[in-house]
C-alpha positions in Angstrom: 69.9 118.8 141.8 68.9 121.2 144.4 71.1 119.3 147.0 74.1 119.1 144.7 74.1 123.1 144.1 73.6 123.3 148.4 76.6 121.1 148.6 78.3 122.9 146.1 77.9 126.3 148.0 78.8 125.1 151.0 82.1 124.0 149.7 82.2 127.6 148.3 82.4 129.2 151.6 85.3 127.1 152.6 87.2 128.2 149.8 86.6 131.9 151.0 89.8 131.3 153.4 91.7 129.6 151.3 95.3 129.4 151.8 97.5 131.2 149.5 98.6 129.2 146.9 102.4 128.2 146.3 103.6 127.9 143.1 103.6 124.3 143.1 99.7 123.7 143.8 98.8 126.6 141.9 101.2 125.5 138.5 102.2 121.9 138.5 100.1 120.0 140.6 97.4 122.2 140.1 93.7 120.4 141.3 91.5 123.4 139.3 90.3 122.4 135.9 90.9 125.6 134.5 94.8 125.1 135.3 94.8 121.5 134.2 93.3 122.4 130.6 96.3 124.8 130.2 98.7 122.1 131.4 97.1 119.6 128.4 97.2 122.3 125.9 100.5 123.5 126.1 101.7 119.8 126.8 99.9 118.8 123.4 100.8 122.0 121.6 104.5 121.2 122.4 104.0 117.6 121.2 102.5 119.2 118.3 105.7 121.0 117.4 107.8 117.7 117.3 105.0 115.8 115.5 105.2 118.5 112.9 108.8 118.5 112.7 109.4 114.9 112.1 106.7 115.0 109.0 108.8 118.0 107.8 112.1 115.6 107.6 110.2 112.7 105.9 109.1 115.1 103.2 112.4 116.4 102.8 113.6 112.9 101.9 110.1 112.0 100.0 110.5 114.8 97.5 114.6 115.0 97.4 114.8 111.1 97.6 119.0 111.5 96.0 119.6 114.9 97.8 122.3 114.7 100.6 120.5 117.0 103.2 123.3 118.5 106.6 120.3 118.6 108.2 119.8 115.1 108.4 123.4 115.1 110.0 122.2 117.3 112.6 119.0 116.2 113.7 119.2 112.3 113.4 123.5 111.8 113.9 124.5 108.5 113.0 121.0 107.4 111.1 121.8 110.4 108.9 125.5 110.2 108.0 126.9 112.2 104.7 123.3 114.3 104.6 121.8 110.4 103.9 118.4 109.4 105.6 118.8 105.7 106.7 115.6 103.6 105.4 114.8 102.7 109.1 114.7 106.1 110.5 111.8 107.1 108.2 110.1 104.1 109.1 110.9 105.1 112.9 110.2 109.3 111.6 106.6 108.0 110.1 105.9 105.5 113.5 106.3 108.3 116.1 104.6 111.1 114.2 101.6 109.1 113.8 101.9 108.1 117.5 102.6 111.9 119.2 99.8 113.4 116.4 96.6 110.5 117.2 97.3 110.4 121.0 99.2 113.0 122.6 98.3 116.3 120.7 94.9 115.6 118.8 93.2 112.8 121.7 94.7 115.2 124.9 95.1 118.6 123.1 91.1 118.3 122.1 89.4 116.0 125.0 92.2 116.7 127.5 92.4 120.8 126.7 88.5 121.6 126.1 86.8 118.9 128.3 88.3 120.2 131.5 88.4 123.8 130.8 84.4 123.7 129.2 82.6 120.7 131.2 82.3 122.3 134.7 81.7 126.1 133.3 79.2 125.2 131.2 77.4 122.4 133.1 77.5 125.2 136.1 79.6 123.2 138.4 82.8 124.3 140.8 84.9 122.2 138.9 85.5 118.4 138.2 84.3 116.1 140.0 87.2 114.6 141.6 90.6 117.6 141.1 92.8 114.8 142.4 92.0 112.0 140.1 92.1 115.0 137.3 95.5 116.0 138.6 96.8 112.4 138.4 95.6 112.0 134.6 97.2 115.0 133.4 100.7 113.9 134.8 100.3 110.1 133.7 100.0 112.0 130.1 103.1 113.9 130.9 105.3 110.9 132.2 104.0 109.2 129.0 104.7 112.0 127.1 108.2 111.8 128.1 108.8 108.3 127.5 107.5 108.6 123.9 110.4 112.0 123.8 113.0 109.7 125.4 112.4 106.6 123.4 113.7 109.1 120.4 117.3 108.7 121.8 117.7 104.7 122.3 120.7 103.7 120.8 119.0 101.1 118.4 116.4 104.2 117.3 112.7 104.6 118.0 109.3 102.2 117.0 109.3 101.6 113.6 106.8 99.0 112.8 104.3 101.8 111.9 101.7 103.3 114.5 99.7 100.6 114.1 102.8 98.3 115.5 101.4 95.2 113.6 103.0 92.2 114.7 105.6 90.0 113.7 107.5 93.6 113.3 107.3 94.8 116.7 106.9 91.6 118.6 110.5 90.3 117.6 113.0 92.4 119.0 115.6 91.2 116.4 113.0 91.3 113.4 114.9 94.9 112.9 117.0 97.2 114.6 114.0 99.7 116.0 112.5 96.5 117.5 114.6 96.7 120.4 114.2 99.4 123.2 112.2 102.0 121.3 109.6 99.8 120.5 109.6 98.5 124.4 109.6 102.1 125.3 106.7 102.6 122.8 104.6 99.7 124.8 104.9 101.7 127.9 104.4 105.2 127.1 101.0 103.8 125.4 100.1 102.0 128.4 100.5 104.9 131.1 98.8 107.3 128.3 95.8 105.1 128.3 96.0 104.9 132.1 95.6 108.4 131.9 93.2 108.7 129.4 90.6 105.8 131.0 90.9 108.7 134.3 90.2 111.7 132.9 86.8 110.0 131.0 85.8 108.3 134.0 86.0 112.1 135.8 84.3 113.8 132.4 81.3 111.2 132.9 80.6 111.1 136.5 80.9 115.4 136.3 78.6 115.7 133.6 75.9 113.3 135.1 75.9 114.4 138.8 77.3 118.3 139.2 75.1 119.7 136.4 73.5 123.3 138.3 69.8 124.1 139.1 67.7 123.5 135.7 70.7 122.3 133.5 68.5 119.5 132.2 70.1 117.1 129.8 68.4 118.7 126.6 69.7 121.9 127.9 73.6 121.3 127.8 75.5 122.9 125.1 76.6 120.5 121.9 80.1 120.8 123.4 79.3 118.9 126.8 77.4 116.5 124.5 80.4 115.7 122.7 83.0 115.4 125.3 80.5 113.4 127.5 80.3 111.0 124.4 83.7 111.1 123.4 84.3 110.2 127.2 82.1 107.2 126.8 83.9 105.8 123.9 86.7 106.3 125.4 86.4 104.3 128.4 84.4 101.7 126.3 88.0 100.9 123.9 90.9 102.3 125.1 91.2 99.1 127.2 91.3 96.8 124.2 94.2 98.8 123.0 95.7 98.1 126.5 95.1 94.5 126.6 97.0 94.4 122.8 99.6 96.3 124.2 100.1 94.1 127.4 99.9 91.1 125.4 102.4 92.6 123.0 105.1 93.1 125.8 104.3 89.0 127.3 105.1 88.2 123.3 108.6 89.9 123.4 109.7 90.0 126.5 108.1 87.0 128.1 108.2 83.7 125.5 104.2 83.8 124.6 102.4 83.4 121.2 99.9 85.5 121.3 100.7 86.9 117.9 103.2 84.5 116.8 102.8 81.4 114.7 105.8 79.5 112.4 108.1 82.5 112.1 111.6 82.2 110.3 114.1 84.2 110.6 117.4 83.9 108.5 116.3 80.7 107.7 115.9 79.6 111.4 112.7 78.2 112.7 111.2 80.1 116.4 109.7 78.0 118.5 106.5 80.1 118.5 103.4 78.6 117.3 99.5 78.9 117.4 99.4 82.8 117.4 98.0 85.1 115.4 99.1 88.6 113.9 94.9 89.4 113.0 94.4 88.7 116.4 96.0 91.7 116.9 95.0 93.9 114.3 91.4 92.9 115.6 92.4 94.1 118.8 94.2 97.4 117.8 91.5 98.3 115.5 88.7 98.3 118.1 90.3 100.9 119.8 91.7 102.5 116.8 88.1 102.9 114.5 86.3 104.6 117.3 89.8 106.6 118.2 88.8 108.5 115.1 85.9 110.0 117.0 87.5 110.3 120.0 89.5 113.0 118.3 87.0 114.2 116.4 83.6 114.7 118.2 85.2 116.9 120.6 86.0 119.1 117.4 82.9 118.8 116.0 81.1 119.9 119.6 83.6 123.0 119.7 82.1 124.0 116.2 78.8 123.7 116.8 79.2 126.2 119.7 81.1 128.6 117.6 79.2 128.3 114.3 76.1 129.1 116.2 77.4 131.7 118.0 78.9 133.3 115.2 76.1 132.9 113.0 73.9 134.5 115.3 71.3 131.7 115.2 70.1 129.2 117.3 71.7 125.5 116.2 69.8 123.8 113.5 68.4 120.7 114.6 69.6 120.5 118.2 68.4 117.2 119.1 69.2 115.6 115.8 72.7 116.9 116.1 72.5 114.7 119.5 71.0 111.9 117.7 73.8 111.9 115.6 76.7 111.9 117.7 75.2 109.1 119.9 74.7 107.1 116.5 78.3 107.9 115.4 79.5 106.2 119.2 77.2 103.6 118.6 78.4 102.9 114.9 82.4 103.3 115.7 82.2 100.3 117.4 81.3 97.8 114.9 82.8 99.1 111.8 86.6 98.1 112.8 87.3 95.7 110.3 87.0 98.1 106.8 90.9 98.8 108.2 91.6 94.8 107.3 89.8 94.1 104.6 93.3 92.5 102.9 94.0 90.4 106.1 92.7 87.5 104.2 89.2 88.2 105.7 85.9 85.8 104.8 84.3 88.3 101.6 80.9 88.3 103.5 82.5 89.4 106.6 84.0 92.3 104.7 80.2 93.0 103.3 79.2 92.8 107.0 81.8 95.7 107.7 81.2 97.3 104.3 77.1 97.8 105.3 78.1 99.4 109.0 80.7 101.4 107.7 78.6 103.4 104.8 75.8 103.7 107.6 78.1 106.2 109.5 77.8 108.8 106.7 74.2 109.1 107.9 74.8 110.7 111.2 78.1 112.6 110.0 75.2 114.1 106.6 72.9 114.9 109.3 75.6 116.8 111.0 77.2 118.8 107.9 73.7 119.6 106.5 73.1 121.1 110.2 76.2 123.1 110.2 75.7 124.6 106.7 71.7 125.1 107.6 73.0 126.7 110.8 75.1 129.0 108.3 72.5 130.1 106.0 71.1 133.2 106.3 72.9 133.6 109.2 74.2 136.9 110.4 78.0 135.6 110.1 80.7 136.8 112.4 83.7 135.8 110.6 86.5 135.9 113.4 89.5 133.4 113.5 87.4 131.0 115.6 84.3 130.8 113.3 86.9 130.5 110.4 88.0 127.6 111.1 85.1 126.2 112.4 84.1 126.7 108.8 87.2 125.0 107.8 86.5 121.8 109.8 83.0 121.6 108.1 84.9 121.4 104.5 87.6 119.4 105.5 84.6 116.9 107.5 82.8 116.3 104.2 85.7 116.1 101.4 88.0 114.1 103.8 84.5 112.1 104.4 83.5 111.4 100.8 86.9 109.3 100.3 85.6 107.1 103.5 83.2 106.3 101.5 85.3 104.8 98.5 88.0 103.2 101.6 84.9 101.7 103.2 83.6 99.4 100.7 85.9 96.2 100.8 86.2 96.0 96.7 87.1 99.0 95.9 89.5 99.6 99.0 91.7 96.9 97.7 92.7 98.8 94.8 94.1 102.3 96.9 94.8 100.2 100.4 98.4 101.1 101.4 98.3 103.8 99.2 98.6 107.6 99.6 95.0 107.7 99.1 94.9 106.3 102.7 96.9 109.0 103.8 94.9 111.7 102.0 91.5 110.2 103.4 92.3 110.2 106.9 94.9 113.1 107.4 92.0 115.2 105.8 88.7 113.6 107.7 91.0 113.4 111.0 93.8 115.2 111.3 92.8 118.1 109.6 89.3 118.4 111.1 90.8 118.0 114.0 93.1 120.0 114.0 90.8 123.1 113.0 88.6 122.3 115.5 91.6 122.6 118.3 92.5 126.1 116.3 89.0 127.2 116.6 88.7 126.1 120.4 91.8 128.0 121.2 90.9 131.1 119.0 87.2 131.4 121.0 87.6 130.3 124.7 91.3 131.8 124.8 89.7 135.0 126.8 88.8 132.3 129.5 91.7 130.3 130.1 93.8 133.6 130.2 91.9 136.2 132.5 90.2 137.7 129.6 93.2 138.1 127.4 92.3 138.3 123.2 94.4 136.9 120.5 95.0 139.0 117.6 92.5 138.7 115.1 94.3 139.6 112.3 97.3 137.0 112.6 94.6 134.9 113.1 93.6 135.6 109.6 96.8 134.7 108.3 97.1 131.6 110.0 94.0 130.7 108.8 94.2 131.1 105.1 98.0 129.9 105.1 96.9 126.8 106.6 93.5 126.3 105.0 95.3 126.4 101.6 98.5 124.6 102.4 95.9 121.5 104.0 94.4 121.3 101.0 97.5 121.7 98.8 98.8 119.0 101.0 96.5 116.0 101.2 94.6 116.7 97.8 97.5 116.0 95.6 98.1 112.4 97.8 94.8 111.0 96.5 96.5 111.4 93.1 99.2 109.6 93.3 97.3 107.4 95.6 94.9 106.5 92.6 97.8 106.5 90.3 99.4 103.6 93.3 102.4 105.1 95.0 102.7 103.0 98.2 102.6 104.3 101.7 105.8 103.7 104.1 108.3 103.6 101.1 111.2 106.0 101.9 112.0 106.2 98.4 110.2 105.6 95.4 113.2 106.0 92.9 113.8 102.0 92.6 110.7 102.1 90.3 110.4 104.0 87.1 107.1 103.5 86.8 106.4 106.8 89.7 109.1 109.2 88.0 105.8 111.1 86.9 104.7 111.4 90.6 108.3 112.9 91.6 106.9 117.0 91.2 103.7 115.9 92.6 105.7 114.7 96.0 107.9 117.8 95.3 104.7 120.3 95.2 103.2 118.2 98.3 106.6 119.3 100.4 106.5 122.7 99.5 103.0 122.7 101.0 103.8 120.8 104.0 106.9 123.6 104.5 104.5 126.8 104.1 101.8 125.3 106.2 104.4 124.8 109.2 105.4 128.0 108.7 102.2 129.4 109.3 102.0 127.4 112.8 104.8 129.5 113.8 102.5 132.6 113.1 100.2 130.5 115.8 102.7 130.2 118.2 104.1 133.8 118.1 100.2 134.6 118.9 99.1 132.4 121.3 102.6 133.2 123.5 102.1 136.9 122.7 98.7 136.9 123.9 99.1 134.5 126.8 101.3 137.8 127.8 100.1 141.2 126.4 97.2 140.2 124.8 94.3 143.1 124.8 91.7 142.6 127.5 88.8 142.1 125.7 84.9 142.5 127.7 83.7 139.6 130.1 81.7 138.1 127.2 83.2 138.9 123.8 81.6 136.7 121.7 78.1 137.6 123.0 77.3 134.1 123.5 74.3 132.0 125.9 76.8 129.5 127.7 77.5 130.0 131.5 81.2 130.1 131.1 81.1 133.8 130.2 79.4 134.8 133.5 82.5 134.1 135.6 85.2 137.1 135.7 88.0 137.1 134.0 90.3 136.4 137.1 90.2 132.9 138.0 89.0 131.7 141.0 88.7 128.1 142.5 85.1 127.4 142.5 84.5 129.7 139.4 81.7 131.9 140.2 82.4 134.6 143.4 78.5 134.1 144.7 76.0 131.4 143.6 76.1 129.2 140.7 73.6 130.7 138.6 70.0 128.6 137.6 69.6 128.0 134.2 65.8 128.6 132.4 66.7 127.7 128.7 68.8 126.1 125.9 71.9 127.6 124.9 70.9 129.0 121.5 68.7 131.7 121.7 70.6 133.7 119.3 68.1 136.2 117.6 65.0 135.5 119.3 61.9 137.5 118.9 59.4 138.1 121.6 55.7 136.6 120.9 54.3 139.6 118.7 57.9 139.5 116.3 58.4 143.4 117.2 61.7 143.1 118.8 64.3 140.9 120.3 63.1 139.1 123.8 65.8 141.6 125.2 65.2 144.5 123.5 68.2 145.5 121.1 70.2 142.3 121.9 70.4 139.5 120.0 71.2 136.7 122.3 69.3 135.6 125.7 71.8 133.6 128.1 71.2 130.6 129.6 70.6 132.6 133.2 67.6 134.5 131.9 64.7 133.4 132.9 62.0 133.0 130.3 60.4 136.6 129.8 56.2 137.2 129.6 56.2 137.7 125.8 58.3 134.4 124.8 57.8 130.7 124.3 60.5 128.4 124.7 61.9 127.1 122.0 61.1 123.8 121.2 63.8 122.0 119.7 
């Protein structure tokens, strides 16, 4: 350890006569991690805001399924001529919005954003540890990025077999129109962003095992480094199945294989494809895309821990459980795939096989909640937007949870598979969660990305509380008429008189979905605001342990101006009393960071 910090200071001193920095290596191909988490989150925000959009136009059309709409006219041309969605645009509308919100603003907004900006301030190191290979991921994301934009605009329209792009759909490019370029288009985009995703994991691991500073032992790294260095893990464990599915996908349409295929007809005429199979492929997809769930959401979860705690004023409850528990959920993501096929014609005692690993992942994410709400109580609460929604994620984690429990056990999932109760169950326990825990990561470390700059706290509010009732107003209402058996993917439900009931329930849903976007814009108008004239706030705002807020405001490559400081303790001593219980270890402050070494009249805490 001792070498790694000499080696790091003696880099240092080089950096003392650095060049000055054009506006090319200090903006675009930036090698600092500070620059490169800005570059992910605005990249992902602005995915965000097309993500967003496209659900807003397949509500329109769920809730007004006769209404001729201009807007349609405008914003999708020929697919919607006279104000009329065509039937494969939503499919394409549903396929890309799934796409751009799993992988390009939830998987690169959370991991990409928070793991550069937090791993080398908080681990003590001058930053990642290799800039160039960190560089080169953030701009394979971009180009892919732009593909997925472009592949909008093909002439044929974009992907439409779903995000999940089961086969025979999307590996016959005349099964329907979208199958064409968009869906080729698709293939690639997910191949470079998986590129860049396998580069920036490989970078997060390495950094996090080797450039941790003097006396940052393992047990001592905040929950946050935890979680990204996990997520990381995971990631570079099964994002190259989805690659190999993908590759094999393009060989299948473009090059005359079977990998996927077997006696396909189409208008009456026999392919000469044979011995493939389509569950081959969902086996394939759905070993990247179970333990793509925590991908996107243990980073979230790490970012709350770190902000419940700090808010609350208390050390974490259960530190090393809350460990325990996120190396059981990596464990446990990778064998619980199959509860997403249970109606693939799978052997029943397979499906019980699945059904037993699947319910076992509630005990790690209990042990988790209970932490967070026993980290809550009796806590001396801070309740700023950051801590909010930190909150938020915990509600949205267990009642989006609960309905994983129903979805995981194969009998009763064949009831409400394909349903809106799907939708409900993971936009809640995913996206949602997710989400909140991206808001609440932007809301608390938004003083160190920009030079010390605060958001406003009372906007904040209202974006909160829009959003936290709109969510629920949104996805609540789906397990409803998911119960009651409305199907997922149907562009209109109007064929069948047997869900005219469910037509205000879709209405009230839409009316949700429009408030809560509004209430993004209240976001945006902040975050932009801020970015600009936001008020300086003090070098440590939140009064928190963690090393990051012991660099200045004004960024510097390297981080810290001197030395990178030691570390003699965990990150949580909020609230700690010296040995005799008369007063805080530093008297009249409630928190002892990380740097302070341990004082005559205090045990460590064990724990």
């Amino acid at each position: 350890m001792a070498a790694h910090a000499a080696t790091a200071d003696h880099g240092h001193d080089d950096h003392e006569h650095h060049h000055e920095q054009t506006f090319i290596t200090k903006y675009i191909f930036s090698t600092d991690h500070k620059m490169i988490s800005k570059q992910y989150l605005i990249t992902g925000l602005i995915m965000g805001i097309i993500g967003i959009g496209m659900s807003l136009i397949f509500r329109l059309q769920l809730a007004w399924p006769d209404h001729q709409f201009t807007i349609y006219e405008v914003l999708l041309g020929d697919w919607g001529k006279d104000g009329v969605m065509d039937p494969n645009i939503y499919l394409a509308l549903i396929t890309i919005h799934g796409t751009i919100m799993v992988f390009f603003v939830l998987t690169a907004g959370l991991s990409g954003t928070f793991s550069n900006l937090l791993i080398p301030l908080q681990i003590g190191a001058r930053d990642m540890a290799s800039g160039f290979l960190n560089m080169v991921s953030y701009w394979l994301f971009f180009l892919s990025s732009v593909i997925m934009v472009l592949s909008l605009f093909v002439e044929s329209g974009p992907a439409a077999a779903g995000w999940t792009i089961y086969p025979p759909l999307s590996a016959l490019p005349n099964s329907i129109p979208a199958s064409g370029m968009g869906m080729t288009l698709w293939l690639v985009a997910m191949a470079i962003f998986i590129a860049s995703s396998l580069l920036g994991s490989l970078n997060y691991v390495v950094t996090v095992l080797n450039l941790r500073t003097k006396g940052m032992t393992m047990t001592r790294l905040p929950l946050t480094i935890w979680a990204f260095f996990v997520t990381a893990i995971i990631g570079v464990v099964s994002f190259p199945v989805l690659l190999s599915a993908a590759l094999m996908l393009i060989m299948d349409r473009s090059f005359g294989t079977s990998f996927f295929l077997s006696d396909i007809y189409i208008g009456g005429e026999v392919l000469h494809n044979s011995g493939g199979s389509p569950v081959l492929f969902e086996h394939l997809f759905w070993f990247l895309g179970h333990p793509e769930v925590y991908i996107v959401l243990l980073p979230a979860l790490g970012i709350s821990s770190e902000i419940i705690s700090t808010n609350a004023r208390k050390p974490i409850f259960g530190y090393r459980a809350m460990i325990a528990s996120i190396l059981a959920i990596a464990f446990l993501s990778t064998i619980v795939w199959g509860h997403h096929m249970f109606i693939s014609g799978m052997n029943p005692f397979l499906g019980s096989v699945f059904t037993f690993t699947t319910l076992l992942i509630a005990i790690p994410s209990a042990v988790k909640a209970f932490n967070y709400i026993t980290t809550l109580w009796k806590g001396n609460l801070q309740f700023n937007p950051g801590m909010l929604f930190s909150v938020g994620l915990v509600s949205t984690f267990i009642s989006g949870g609960l309905t994983g429990i129903i979805l995981g056990d194969s009998t009763l999932d064949i009831n409400v598979h394909d349903t809106y109760f799907v939708v409900a169950h993971f936009h809640l326990v995913m996206g949602i969660s997710a989400l909140y825990g991206l808001f609440a990561g932007v809301y608390h470390w938004f003083p160190k990305m920009f030079e010390g700059k605060m958001m406003n706290k009372n906007l904040g509010y209202v974006h909160f509380w829009i959003t936290v009732i709109g969510a629920y107003g949104i996805f609540f209402p789906m397990h409803f008429i998911g119960m009651a058996g409305l199907p997922r993917r149907y562009y209109t439900n109007s064929a069948f008189p047997y869900f005219d009931d469910l037509v205000d329930v879709n209405k009230a849903i839409s009316i949700f979905a429009f408030i809560t976007a509004a209430a993004q814009l209240v976001f945006l108008y902040n975050f932009i605001h801020s970015m600009f004239y936001g008020k300086v706030g003090s070098k440590n705002p939140w009064k928190s342990n963690t090393l990051e807020w012991t660099t200045d405001h004004k960024h510097i490559h390297g981080n810290w101006a001197g030395a990178i400081p030691e570390v003699h303790r965990w990150p949580y001593d909020y609230s700690k009393l010296n040995k005799d219980e008369s007063d805080y270890v530093i008297a009249g402050q409630d928190y002892v960071p990380q740097t302070v070494p341990l004082q005559d009249n205090e045990e460590e805490m064990h724990h």
